[in-house]
N, C-alpha and C positions, 0 to 999 in steps of 0.2 A: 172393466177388466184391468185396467192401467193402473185403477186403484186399488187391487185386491192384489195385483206385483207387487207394487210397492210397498204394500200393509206386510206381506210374505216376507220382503226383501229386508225390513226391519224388522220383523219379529228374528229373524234367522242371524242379524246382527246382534240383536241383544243378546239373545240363546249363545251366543257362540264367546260373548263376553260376559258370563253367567256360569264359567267353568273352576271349580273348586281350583284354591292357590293356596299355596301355604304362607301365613304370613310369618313375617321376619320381628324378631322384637327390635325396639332402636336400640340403634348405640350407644353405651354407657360416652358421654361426654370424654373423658378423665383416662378414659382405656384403650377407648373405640372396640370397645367387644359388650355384648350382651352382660347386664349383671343377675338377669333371670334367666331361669333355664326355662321359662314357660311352661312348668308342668305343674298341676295343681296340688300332686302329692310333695312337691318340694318348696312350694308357695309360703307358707309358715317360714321356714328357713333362710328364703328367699327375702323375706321382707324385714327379718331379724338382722340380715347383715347388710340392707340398704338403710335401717334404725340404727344400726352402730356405725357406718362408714358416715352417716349425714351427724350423729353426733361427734365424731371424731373433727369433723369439719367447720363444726359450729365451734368446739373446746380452740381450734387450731386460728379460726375468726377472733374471738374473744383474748386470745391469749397474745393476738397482734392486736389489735386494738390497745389492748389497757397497755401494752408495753409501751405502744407509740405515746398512748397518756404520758407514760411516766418521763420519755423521751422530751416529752413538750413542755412539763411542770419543773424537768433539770432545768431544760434550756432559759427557760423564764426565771428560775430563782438565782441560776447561774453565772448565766449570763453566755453561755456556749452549751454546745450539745457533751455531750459524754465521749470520754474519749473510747471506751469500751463498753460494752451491757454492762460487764459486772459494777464497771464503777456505779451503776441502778442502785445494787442491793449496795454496796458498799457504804453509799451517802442515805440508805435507807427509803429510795425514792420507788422501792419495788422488793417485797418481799423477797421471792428467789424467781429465777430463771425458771421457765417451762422447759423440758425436752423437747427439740424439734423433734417433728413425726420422725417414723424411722426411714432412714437410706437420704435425711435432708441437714441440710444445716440455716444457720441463721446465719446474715449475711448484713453488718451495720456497717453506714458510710457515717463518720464522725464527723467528716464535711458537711454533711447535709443532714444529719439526723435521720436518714431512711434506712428503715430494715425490711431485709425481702427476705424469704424462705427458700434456699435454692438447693437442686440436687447436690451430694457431695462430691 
């Protein structure tokens, strides 16, 4: 009998943690809000502007990267870092300048050769 309670008393636990929930999508890192809307008729749409935000990001990577290149090849043929980006393209050590994303700017310390991306 004592085991037939207790077979009861867990089935009655599981059944009761077995009750439909709605699940939440996670949050976008970068926004903290959802970048899907979880619905499959807008799924297509959805994935088109997580393909354009993650190449936006990659172009944004790549366009720090080669700059800091170019930062590292002044400072070596130079002998000191740049006093500004432009002097890059000026000494010809970098085609032209990229556009920061929009609402950001570039932000270079000529003491230390570092550029960071910061809101304006």
């Amino acid at each position: 009998m004592k085991k037939t309670v207790s077979f009861i008393a867990l089935l009655g636990l599981l059944m009761a943690g077995c009750g439909k929930k709605e699940a939440t999508p996670p949050a976008s890192p970068a926004t903290n809000e959802s970048s899907s809307s979880g619905n499959p008729l807008t799924a297509p749409v959805d994935y088109l502007g997580a393909l354009d935000q993650a190449k936006k990001a990659a172009e944004r990577t790549a366009d720090m990267a080669s700059i800091g290149q170019a930062i590292q090849m002044f400072k070596t043929e130079e002998g000191r870092f740049p006093t500004d980006l432009n002097e890059l393209v000026a000494k010809k050590y970098y085609p032209k300048l990229p556009e920061p994303p929009y609402g950001m700017k570039f932000e270079y310390n000529a003491q230390t050769g570092q550029l960071r991306v910061v809101k304006k």
